[in-house]
C-alpha positions, 0 to 999 in steps of 0.5 A: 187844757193841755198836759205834759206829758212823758219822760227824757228829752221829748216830752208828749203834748197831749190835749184831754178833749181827745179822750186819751188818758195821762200816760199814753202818747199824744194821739189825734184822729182825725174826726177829733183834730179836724173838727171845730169845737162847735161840731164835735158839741153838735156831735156829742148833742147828736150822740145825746139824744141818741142815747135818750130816745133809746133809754125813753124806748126802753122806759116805755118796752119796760112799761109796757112789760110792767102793765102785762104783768101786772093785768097777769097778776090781776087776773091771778088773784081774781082767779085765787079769790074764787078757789075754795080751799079744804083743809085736805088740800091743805094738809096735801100741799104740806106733804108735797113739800 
């Protein structure tokens, strides 16, 4: 699509795939002027699955994180489940406060 664009007697054709927003002047970089519509998709489908394999790898650091915390926090409850507490410690623990 293109938009017109600019003020006075010369007036800016500006194509919005090129990324550019209203206002600026008409700018082409060559990757993006040169290139066929079917490789700037093959391009945006690479860059795609880039950002998908690093989210995925993300998900699965995170998961991993998630399962050590909560095998932590198992191991914490079987250990709280065996203390005795007295009604001194209690009462200690209050002061601390």
């Amino acid at each position: 699509m293109l938009v017109q664009m600019g003020m006075g007697g010369r007036r800016a054709l500006q194509q919005d795939a090129l990324g550019s927003s209203p206002g600026m002047p008409l700018t082409c970089r060559p990757s993006v002027c040169a290139a066929t519509p079917l490789s700037r998709l093959q391009a945006h489908k690479a860059s795609l699955q880039r950002k998908l394999a690093e989210r995925q790898a993300d998900v699965a650091a995170q998961q991993q994180e998630l399962a050590g915390v909560e095998a932590e926090n198992e191991g914490l409850r079987a250990r709280i489940a065996t203390q005795t507490v007295h009604p001194q410690d209690v009462m200690r623990m209050n002061a601390d406060k």
